[in-house]
C-alpha positions as CSV (number, residue, x, y, z in Angstrom):
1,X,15.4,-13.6,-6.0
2,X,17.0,-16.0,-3.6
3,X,13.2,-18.0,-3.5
4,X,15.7,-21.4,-2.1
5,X,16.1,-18.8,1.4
6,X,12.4,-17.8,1.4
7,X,11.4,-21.7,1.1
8,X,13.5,-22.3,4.3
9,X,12.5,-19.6,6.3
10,X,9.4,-20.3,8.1
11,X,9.1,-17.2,10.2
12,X,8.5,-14.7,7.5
13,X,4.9,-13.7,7.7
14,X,3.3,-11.6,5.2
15,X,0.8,-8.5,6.8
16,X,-1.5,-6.7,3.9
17,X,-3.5,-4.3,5.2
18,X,-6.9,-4.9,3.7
19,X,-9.0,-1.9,5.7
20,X,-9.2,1.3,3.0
21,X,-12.2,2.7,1.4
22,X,-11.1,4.0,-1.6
23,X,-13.3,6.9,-2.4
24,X,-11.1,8.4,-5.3
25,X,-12.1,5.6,-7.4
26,X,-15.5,6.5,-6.7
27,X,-18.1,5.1,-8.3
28,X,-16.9,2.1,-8.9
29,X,-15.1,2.4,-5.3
30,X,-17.4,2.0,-2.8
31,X,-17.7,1.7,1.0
32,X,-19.6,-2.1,1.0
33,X,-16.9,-2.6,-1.9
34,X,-13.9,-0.7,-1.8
35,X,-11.3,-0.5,-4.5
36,X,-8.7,-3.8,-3.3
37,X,-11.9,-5.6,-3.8
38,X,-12.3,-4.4,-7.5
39,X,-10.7,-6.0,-11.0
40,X,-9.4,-2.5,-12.9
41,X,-8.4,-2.4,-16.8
42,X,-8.4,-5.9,-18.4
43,X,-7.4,-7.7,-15.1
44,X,-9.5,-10.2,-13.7
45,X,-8.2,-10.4,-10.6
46,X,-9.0,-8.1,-8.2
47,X,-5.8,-5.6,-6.5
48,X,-5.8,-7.7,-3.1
49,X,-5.9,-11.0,-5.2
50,X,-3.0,-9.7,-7.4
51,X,-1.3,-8.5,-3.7
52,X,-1.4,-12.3,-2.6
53,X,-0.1,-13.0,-5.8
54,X,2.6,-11.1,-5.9
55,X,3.9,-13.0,-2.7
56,X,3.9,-16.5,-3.4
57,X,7.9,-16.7,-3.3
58,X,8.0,-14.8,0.3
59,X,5.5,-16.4,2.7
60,X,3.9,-19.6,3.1
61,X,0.2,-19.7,2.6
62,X,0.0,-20.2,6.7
63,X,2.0,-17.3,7.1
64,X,-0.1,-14.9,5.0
65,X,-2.7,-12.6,7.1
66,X,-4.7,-10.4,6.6
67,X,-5.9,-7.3,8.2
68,X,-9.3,-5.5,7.4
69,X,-12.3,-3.8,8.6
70,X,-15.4,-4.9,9.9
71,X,-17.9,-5.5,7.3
72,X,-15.2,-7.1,4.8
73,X,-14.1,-9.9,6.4
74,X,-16.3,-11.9,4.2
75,X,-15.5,-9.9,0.8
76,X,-11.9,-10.5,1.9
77,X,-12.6,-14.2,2.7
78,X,-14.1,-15.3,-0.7
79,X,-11.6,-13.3,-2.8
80,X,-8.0,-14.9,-1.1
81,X,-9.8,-18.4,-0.6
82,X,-7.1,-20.7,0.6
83,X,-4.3,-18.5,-0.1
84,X,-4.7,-16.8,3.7
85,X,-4.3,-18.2,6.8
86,X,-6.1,-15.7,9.1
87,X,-8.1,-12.4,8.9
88,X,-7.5,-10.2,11.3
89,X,-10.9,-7.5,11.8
90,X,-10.7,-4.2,12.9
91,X,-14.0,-3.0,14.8
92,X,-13.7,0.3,13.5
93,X,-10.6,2.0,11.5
94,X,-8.1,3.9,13.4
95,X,-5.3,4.0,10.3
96,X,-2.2,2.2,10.4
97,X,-0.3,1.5,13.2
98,X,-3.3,0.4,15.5
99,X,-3.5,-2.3,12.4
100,X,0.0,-3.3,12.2
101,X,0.1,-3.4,16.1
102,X,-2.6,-5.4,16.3
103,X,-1.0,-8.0,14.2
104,X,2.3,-7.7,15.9
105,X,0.4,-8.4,19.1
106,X,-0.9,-11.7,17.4
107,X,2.4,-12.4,16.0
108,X,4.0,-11.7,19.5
109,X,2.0,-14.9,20.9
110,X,2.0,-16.9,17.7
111,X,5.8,-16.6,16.8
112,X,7.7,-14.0,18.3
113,X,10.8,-14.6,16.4
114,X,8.9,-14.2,13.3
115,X,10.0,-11.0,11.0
116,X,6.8,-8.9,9.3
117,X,6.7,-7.8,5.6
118,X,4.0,-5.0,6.0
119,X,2.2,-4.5,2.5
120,X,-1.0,-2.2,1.3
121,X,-3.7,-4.8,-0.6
122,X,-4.4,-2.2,-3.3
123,X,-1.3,-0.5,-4.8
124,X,-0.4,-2.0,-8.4
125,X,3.2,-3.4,-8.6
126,X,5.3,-4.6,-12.0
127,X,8.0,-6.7,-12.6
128,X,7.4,-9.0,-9.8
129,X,10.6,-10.4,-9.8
130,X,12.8,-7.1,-9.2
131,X,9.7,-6.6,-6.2
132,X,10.8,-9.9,-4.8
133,X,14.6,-8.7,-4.7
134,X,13.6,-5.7,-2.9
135,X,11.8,-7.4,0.1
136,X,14.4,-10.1,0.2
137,X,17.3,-7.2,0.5
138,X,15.0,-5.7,3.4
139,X,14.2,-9.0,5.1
140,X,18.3,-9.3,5.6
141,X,18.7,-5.8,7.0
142,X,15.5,-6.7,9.2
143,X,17.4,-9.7,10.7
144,X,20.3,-7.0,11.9
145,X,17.3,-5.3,13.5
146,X,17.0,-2.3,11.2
147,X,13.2,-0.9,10.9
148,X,12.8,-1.2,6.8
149,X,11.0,0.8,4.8
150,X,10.5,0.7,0.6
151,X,11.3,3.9,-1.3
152,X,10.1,4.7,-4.9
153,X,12.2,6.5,-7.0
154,X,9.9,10.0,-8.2
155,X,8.5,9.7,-11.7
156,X,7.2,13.9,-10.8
157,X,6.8,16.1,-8.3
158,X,3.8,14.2,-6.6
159,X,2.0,16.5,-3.7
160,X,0.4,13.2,-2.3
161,X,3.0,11.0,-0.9
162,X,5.4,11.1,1.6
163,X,8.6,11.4,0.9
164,X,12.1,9.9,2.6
165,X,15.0,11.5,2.3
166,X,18.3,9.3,1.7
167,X,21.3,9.1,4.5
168,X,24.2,7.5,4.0
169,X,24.8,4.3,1.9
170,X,24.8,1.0,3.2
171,X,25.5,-2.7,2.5
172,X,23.2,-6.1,2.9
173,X,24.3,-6.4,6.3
174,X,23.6,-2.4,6.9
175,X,26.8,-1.2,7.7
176,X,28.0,2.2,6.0
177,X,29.6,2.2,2.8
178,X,33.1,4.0,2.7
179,X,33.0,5.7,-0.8
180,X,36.1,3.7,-1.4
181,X,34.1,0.7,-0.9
182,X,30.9,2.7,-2.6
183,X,32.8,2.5,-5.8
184,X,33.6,-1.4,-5.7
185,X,29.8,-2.6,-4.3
186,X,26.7,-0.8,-5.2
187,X,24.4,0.3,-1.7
188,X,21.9,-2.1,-1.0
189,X,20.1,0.6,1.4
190,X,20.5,4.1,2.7
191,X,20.1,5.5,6.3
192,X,17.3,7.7,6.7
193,X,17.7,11.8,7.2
194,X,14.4,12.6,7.2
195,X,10.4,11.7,6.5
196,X,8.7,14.8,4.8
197,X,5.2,14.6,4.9
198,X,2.7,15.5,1.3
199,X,4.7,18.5,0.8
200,X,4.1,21.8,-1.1
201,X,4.5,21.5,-5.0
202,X,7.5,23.9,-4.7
203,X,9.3,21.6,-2.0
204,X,8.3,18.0,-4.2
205,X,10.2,19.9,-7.5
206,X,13.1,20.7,-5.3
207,X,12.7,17.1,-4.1
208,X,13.2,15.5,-7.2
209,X,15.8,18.2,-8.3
210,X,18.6,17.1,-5.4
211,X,17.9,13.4,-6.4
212,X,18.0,12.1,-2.7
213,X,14.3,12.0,-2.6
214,X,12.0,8.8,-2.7
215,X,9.0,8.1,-2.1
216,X,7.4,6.0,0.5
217,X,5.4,3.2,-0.3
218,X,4.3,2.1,2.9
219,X,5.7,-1.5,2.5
220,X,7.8,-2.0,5.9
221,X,9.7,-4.9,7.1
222,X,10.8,-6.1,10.5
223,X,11.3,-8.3,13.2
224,X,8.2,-8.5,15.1
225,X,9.7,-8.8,18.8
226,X,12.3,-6.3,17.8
227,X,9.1,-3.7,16.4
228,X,7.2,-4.8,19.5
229,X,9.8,-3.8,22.1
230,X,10.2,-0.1,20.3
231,X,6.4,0.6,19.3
232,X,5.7,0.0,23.1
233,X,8.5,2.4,24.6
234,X,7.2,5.3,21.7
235,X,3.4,4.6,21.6
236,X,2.5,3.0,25.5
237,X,-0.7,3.9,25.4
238,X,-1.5,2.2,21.6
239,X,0.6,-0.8,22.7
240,X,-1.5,-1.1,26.4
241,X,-4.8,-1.2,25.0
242,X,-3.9,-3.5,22.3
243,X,-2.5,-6.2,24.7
244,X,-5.6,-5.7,26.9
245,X,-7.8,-7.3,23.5
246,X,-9.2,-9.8,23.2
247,X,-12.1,-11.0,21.3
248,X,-15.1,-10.5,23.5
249,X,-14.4,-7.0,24.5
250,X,-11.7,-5.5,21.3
251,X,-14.4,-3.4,19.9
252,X,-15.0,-1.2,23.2
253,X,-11.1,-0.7,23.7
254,X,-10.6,0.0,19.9
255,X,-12.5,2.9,20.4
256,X,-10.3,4.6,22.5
257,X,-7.1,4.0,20.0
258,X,-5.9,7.1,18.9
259,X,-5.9,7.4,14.9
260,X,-2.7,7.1,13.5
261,X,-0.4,6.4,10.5
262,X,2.5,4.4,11.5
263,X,4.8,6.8,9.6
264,X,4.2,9.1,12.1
265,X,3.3,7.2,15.5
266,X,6.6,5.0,14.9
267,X,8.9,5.2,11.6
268,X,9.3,9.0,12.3
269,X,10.1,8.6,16.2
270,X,12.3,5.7,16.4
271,X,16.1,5.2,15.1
272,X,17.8,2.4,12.9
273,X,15.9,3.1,10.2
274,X,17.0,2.2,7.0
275,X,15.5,2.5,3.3
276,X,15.8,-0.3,0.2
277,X,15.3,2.0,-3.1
278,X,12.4,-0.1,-5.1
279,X,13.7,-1.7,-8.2
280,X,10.2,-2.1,-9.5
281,X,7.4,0.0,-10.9
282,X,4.9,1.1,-7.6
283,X,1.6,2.8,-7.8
284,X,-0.6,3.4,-4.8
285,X,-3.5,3.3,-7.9
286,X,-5.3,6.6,-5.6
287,X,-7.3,8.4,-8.6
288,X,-8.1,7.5,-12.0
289,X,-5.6,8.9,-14.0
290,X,-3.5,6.2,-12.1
291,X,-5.9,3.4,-13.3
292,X,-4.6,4.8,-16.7
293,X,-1.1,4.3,-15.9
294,X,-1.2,1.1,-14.1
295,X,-3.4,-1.0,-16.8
296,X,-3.5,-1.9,-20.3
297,X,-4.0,0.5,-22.6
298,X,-4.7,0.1,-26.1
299,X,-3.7,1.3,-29.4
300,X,-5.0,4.9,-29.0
301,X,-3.5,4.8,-25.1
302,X,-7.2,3.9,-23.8
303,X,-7.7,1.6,-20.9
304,X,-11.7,0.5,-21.2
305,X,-13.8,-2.4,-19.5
306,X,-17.3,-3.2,-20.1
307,X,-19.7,-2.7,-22.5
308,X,-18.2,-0.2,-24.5
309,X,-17.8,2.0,-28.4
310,X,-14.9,4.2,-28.3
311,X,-14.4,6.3,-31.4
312,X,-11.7,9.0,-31.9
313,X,-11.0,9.0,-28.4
314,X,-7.3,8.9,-26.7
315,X,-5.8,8.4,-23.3
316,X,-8.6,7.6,-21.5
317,X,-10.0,5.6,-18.8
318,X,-13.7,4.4,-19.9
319,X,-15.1,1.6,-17.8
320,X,-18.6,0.4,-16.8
321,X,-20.4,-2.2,-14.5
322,X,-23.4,-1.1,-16.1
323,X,-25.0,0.7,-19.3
324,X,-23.4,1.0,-22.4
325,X,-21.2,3.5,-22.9
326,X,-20.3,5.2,-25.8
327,X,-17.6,8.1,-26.0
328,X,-16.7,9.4,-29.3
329,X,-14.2,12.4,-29.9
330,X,-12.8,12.5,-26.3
331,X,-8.8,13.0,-25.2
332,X,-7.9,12.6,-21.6
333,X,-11.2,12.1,-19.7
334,X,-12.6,9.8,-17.4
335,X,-16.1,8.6,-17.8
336,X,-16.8,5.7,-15.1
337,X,-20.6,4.1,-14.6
338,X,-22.1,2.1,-12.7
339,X,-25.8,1.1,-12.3
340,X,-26.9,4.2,-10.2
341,X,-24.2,6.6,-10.7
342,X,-21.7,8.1,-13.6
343,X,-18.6,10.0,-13.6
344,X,-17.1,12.5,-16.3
345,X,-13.9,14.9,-15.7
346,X,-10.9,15.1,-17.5
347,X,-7.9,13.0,-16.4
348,X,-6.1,16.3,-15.1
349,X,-8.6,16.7,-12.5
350,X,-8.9,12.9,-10.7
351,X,-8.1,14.1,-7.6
352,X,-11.6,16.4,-7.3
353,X,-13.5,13.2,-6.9
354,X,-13.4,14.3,-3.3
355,X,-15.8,17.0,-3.8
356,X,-18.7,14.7,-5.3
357,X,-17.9,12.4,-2.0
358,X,-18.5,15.5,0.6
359,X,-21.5,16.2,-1.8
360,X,-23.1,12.8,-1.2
361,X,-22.3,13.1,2.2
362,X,-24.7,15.8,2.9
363,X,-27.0,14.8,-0.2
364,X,-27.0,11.3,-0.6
365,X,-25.0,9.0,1.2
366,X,-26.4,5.5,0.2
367,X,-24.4,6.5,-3.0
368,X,-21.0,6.3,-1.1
């Protein structure tokens, strides 16, 4: 990681995004304390404190803001401490490019030549140094005006992410690779052919078959006056309410944003796209069978917290804020408690956590 450019370059501002609920995680996940907020596995740290450490080589401390959603400023506050410069609030969530633009509309009258690195406060990230080497490959495409996005190389054929399909090859200053020159200098980038939304489990299989296939982690990188000038020719009406904000009357125009990922309200719609393939381990840490995957596991492939006995038990995820919990005899299974709530269901099935949310929705919501 070339840390010696980072240090010297005082317009690269670091954006997390700080606004999710996290209801898959449920009940540990919850809407006064949603998951970035929570330590998982053995980690003391929470996933947004990890996130701000994970970019102490790419932006200053007064360079580092955050962007969440009304009722967590002060959650986010006491967890980043000095480590953040500003906290941006949301009156209501409208997704993620009413987010980002809001920030880029800050950034616009702040520092206009500044560049963004866009980044999610609760996806769990490994070897932080090969992570650093990414964003530094995508800030130098950024300063040639290219709109960066990360891509994960597929571990399986995942149904929940989006996917980005690889153009052609490129080097660090983003032009196209001959494959005469392919063969002397690896790509630092590709072009991008296509975004593919969640697809079918047939189309992710084929996916991962042709090898051209990554996924997209939502981590984007650009120069703000260059992102400014395009969101506001593709999205007019987003970009028009936003400048009209300001702090006495944002929550009445927020309202009428639209609600809208910025895949598909900008990265989709706009050209000069190109894609840095991750050389680190990503996980967007959504259910918990990803808990399992992302944290410490121990001997018998367990990841546990709290007050726990575990006998004869294997891959698992046991964790409690509060009774003890003993499992005994178990394989692949999730048992998660809390004071006023427990969850049990095998591994396999993390992603039905949905149905106990729409269930305390109509039942009894002060347990969401």
């Amino acid at each position: 990681m070339k840390t010696e450019y980072i240090e010297k370059k005082q317009d690269i501002y670091s954006i997390i995004l700080c606004g999710g609920s996290g209801t898959r995680l449920w009940p540990l996940s919850r809407k006064s304390f949603p998951k970035q907020f929570l330590s998982l596995g053995a980690n003391n740290k929470s996933l947004l404190q990890l996130s701000i450490e994970r970019i102490k080589n790419i932006s200053h401390p007064k360079n580092r803001w955050i962007v969440t959603a009304k009722g967590q400023e002060e959650l986010c506050s006491k967890q980043v401490g000095q480590n953040v410069s500003r906290v941006l609030v949301e009156p209501e969530a409208r997704n993620t490019a009413p987010a980002i633009a809001l920030a880029a509309w800050q950034l616009m009258k702040e520092n206009p030549e500044s560049i963004m690195v866009i980044l999610s406060s609760d996806h769990s990230i490994q070897n932080v140094r090969s992570f650093e080497q990414t964003i530094y490959d995508a800030i130098k495409l950024a300063e040639q005006n290219f709109f960066v996005t990360i891509g994960i190389q597929p571990t399986y054929p995942a149904t929940g992410f989006g996917y980005i399909e690889q153009g052609l090859p490129l080097d660090s200053e983003g032009s196209i690779l001959s494959p005469q020159k392919l063969a002397e200098v690896p790509a630092t980038a590709y072009s991008v052919r296509s975004f593919r939304e969640k697809p079918t489990q047939t189309a992710a299989e084929q996916f991962l078959r042709t090898q051209k296939y990554l996924w997209n982690a939502g981590i984007f990188v650009w120069k703000t006056k260059t992102f400014w000038n395009a969101f506001s020719h593709i999205q007019p009406e987003i970009t028009s309410l936003i400048e009209k904000t300001n702090s006495e009357n944002i929550g009445e125009i927020y309202a009428q944003i639209e609600n809208s990922p910025i895949d598909i309200a900008f990265i989709e719609q706009t050209s000069h796209v190109a894609c840095v393939p991750a050389n680190f381990d990503w996980n967007d840490v959504g259910s918990w069978s990803a808990v399992r995957e992302c944290f410490e596991q121990d001997n018998n492939g367990n990841t546990v917290s709290g007050d726990i006995f575990v006998h004869e038990t294997k891959n698992s995820v046991i964790h409690t804020t509060g009774p003890f919990v003993s499992v005994i005899g178990m394989e692949n299974v999730a048992v998660i408690a809390t004071n006023d709530a427990v969850l049990v269901m095998p591994l396999s099935r993390s992603q039905e956590v949905k149905k106990t949310i729409q269930h305390l929705e109509l039942k009894n919501p002060k347990l969401l």
